[in-house]
C-alpha positions as CSV (number, residue, x, y, z in Angstrom):
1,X,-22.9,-9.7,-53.0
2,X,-20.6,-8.1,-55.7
3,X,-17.3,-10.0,-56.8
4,X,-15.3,-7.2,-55.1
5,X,-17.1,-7.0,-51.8
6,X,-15.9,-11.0,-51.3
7,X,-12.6,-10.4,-52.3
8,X,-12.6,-7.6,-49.9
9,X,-14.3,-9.9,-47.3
10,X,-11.4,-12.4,-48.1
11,X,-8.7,-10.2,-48.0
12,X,-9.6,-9.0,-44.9
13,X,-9.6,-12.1,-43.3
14,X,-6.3,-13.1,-44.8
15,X,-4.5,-10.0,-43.8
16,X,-6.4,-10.7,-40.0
17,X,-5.2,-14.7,-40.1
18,X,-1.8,-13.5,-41.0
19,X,-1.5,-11.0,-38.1
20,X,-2.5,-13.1,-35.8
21,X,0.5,-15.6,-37.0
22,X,2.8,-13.0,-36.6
23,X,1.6,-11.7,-33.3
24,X,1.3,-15.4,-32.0
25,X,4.9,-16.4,-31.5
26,X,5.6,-12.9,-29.8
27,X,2.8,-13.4,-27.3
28,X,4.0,-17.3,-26.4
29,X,7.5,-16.6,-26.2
30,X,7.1,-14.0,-23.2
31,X,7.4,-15.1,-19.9
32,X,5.5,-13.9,-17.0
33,X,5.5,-13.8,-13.5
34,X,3.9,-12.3,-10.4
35,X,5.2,-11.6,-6.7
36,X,2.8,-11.2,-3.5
37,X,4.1,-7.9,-2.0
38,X,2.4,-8.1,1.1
39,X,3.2,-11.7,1.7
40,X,6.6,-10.8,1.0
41,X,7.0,-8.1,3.2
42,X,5.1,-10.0,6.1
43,X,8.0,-12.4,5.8
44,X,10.4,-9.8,6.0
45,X,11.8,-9.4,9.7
46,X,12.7,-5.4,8.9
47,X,9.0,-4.8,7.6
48,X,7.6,-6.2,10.8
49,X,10.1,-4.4,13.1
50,X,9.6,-1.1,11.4
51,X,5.5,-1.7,11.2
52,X,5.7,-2.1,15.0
53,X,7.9,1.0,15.3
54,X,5.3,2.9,13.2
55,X,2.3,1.1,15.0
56,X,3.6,2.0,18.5
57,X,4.2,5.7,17.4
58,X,0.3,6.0,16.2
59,X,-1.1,4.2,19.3
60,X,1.0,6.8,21.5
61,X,-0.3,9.8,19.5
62,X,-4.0,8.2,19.1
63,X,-3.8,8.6,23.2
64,X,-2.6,11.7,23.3
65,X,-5.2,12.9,20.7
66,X,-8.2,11.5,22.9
67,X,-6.9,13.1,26.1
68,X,-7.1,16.2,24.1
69,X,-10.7,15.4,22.8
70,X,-11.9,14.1,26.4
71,X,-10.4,17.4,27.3
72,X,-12.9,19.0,25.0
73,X,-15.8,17.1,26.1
74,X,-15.3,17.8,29.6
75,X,-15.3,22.0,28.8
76,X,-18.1,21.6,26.7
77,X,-20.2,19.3,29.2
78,X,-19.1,22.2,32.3
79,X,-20.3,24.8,29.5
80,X,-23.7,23.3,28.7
81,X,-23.7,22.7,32.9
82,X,-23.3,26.3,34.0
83,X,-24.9,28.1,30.4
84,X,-27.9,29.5,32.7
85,X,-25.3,31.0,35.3
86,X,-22.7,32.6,33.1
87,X,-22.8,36.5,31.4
88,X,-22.2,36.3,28.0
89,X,-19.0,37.6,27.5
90,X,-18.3,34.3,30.2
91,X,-20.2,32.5,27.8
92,X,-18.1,33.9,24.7
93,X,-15.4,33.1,26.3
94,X,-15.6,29.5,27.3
95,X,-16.9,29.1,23.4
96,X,-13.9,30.8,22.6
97,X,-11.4,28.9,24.6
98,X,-13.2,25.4,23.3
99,X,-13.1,26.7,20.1
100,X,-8.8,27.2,20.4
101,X,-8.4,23.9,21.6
102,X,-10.3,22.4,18.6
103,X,-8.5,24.1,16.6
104,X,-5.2,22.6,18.4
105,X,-6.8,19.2,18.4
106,X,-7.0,19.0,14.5
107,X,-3.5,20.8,14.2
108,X,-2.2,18.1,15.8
109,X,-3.8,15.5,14.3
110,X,-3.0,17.1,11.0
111,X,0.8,17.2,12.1
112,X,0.5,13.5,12.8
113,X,-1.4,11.6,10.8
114,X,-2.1,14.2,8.0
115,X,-0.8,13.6,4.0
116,X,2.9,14.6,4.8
117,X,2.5,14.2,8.5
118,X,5.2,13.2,11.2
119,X,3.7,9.2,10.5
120,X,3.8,9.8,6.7
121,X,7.2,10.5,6.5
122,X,8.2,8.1,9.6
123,X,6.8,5.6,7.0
124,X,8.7,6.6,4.1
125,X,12.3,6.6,6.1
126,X,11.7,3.0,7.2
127,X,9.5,1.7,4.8
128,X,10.8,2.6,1.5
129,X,14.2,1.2,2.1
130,X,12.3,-2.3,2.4
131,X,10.4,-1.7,-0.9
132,X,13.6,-0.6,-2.7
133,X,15.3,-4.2,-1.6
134,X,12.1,-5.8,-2.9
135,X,12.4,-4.0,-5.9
136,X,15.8,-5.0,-6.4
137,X,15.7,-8.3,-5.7
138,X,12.3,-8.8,-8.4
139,X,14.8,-7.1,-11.0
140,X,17.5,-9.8,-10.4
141,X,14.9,-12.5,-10.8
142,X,13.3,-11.0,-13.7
143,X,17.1,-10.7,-15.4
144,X,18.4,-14.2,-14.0
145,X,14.9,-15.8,-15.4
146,X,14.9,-13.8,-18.6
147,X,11.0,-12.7,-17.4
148,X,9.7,-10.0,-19.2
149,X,7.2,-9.3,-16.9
150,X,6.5,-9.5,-13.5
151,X,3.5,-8.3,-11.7
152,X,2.9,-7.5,-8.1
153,X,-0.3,-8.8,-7.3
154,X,-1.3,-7.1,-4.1
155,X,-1.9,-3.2,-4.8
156,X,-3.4,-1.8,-8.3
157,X,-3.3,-5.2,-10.5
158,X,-6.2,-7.5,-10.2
159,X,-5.6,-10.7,-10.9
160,X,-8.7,-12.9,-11.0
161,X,-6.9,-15.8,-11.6
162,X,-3.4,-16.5,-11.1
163,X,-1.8,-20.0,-11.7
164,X,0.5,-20.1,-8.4
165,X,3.6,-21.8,-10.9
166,X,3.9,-18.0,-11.5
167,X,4.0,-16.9,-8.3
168,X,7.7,-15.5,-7.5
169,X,7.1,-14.3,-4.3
170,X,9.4,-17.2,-2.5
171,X,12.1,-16.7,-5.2
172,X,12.1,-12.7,-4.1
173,X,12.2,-13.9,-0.7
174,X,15.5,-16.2,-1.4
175,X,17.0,-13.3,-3.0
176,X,16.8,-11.2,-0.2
177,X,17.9,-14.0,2.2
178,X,15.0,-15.1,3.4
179,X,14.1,-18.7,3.5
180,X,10.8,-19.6,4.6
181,X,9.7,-22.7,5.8
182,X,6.2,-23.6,4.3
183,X,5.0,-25.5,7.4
184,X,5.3,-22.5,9.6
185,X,5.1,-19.5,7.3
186,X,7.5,-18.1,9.4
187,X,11.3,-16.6,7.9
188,X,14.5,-18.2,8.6
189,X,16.4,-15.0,8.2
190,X,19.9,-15.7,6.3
191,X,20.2,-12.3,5.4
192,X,23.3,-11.3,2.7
């Protein structure tokens, strides 16, 4: 090994050790946090009031969309039934008409359940409100507590470990008036 490939090799490890100095103090001195959104918003009296709303809604529709697929069956089963006794331009007729109501069964479901469907944006109006207090309230902490971050745990980030000192869930909860009793895991509401 040449005299300049050590000092290189030292150098290197030098300029490394003395990055990782520099890099160390930044790293201790933040302070993180997480919050459990979907224990949160399980504690949250509006969440479950506006989950039911939005559960009742989508049972009612689910009905309506297997009345219209029984409805279906029943004109296919009489087709298949009477197929030997029918012309076909009867026959085209009756595919035809079962045809137009499959075509309204999926329209419908489309309208209801679909991306940007009448349960999509049901959602949104009662939902989002919820998740904007949430959001809110997390800020507050994270200013009050001088956090620089805060995760949400539930949701894209995967925590495979997560020290439960960290966990701000309860604190988010307080902040939005909501005191929960441990022993029950059910909300005292005290809303502001």
């Amino acid at each position: 090994m040449s005299i300049m490939h050590k000092f290189n090799s030292r150098m290197n490890r030098i300029i490394f050790s003395l990055i990782l100095l520099g890099i160390s103090p930044l790293v201790h001195a933040q302070k993180f946090g997480y919050v459990d959104t979907e224990y949160i918003l399980d504690m949250m009296p509006d969440y479950r009031s506006a989950q039911k709303q939005l559960d009742m809604m989508a049972e009612d529709w689910q009905k309506e969309l297997d009345k219209k697929q029984e409805t279906i069956d029943r004109m296919y089963r009489d087709l298949q039934a009477e197929l030997v006794l029918l012309t076909e331009e009867l026959r085209k007729k009756r595919e035809q008409e079962i045809k137009e109501k499959e075509k309204d069964l999926k329209d419908f479901r489309n309208q209801k359940f679909g991306y940007e469907g009448e349960l999509f944006k049901k959602r949104q109006e009662l939902v989002k409100p919820i998740q904007d207090k949430i959001f809110v309230a997390v800020q507050n902490i994270a200013k009050k507590n001088a956090y620089d971050f805060i995760f949400a745990k539930s949701g894209e980030l995967i925590m495979l470990y997560s020290n439960a000192k960290y966990d701000k869930s309860d604190e988010v909860l307080a902040e939005l008036g909501i005191t929960v009793s441990k022993s029950k895991d059910q909300p005292n509401t005290n809303k502001k």
